[in-house]
N, C-alpha and C positions, 0 to 999 in steps of 0.2 A: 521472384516474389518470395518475400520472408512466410519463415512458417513460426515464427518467434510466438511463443503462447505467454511466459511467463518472461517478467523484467522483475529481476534479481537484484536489488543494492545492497549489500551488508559491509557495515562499517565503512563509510566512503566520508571521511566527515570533508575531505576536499570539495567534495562536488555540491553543487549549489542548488541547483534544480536538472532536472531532467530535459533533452530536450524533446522540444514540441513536437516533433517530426513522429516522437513513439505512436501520435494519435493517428496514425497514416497506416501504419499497421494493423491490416482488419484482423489478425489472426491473435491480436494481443488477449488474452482472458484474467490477466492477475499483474496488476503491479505489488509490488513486497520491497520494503524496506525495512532493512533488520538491522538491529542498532544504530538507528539514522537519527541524530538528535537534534538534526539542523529542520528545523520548520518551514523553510522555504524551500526545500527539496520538498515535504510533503505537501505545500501548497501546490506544487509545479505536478506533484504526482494529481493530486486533486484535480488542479485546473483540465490536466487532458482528458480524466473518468468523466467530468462534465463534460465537457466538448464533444468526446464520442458520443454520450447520450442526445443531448443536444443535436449533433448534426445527423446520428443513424437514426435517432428513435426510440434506442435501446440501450439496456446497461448491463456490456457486454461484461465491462472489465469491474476486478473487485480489486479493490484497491485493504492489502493488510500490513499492517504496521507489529512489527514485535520490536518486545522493549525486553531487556535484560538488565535486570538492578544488581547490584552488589551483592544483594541480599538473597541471591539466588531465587528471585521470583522472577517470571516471564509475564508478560503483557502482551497479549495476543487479540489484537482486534483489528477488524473484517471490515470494511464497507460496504455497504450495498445501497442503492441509489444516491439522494444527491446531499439530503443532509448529513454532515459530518458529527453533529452532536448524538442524532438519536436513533440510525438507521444504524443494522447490520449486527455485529455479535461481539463481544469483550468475553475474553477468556483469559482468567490469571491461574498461574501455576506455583505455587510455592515449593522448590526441591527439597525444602529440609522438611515440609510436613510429609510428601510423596500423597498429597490431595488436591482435588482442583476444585 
């Protein structure tokens, strides 16, 4: 039995979506994709946080996305339940102010 708690992508721009199988994983708590700028990778992350909810009841897993701009700002947001627009937390970092 896996005890995988976090799925980790950073910078994969080869991979296309995740596969399905991660949702079989009860021990999963965090998908993270960090510099992932392929959108079908984060639909593929999305579709399993639903499906777990969907099939357990519950929303176990949080699905966060960080973004790194050129400009030395980070994007850092969280999901939590099922809508992707308005549910969960956005946190930006700007390094050259050293403010958030």
């Amino acid at each position: 039995m896996s005890s995988t708690e976090t799925l980790l992508i950073n910078a994969c721009p080869e991979l296309e979506e995740i596969p399905f199988s991660f949702a079989d994983i009860l021990t999963v708590k965090q998908i993270k994709l960090i510099r992932c700028d392929n959108k079908t990778l984060e639909a593929s992350a999305l579709k399993i946080k639903n499906d777990i909810e969907e099939n357990e009841g519950c929303d176990r897993v949080d699905l966060i996305t960080i973004e790194i701009s050129v400009s030395c700002s980070i994007l850092i947001r969280v999901l939590r339940g099922r809508n992707k627009d308005t549910a969960g937390s956005i946190i930006c970092v700007d390094l050259n102010a050293n403010r958030f």
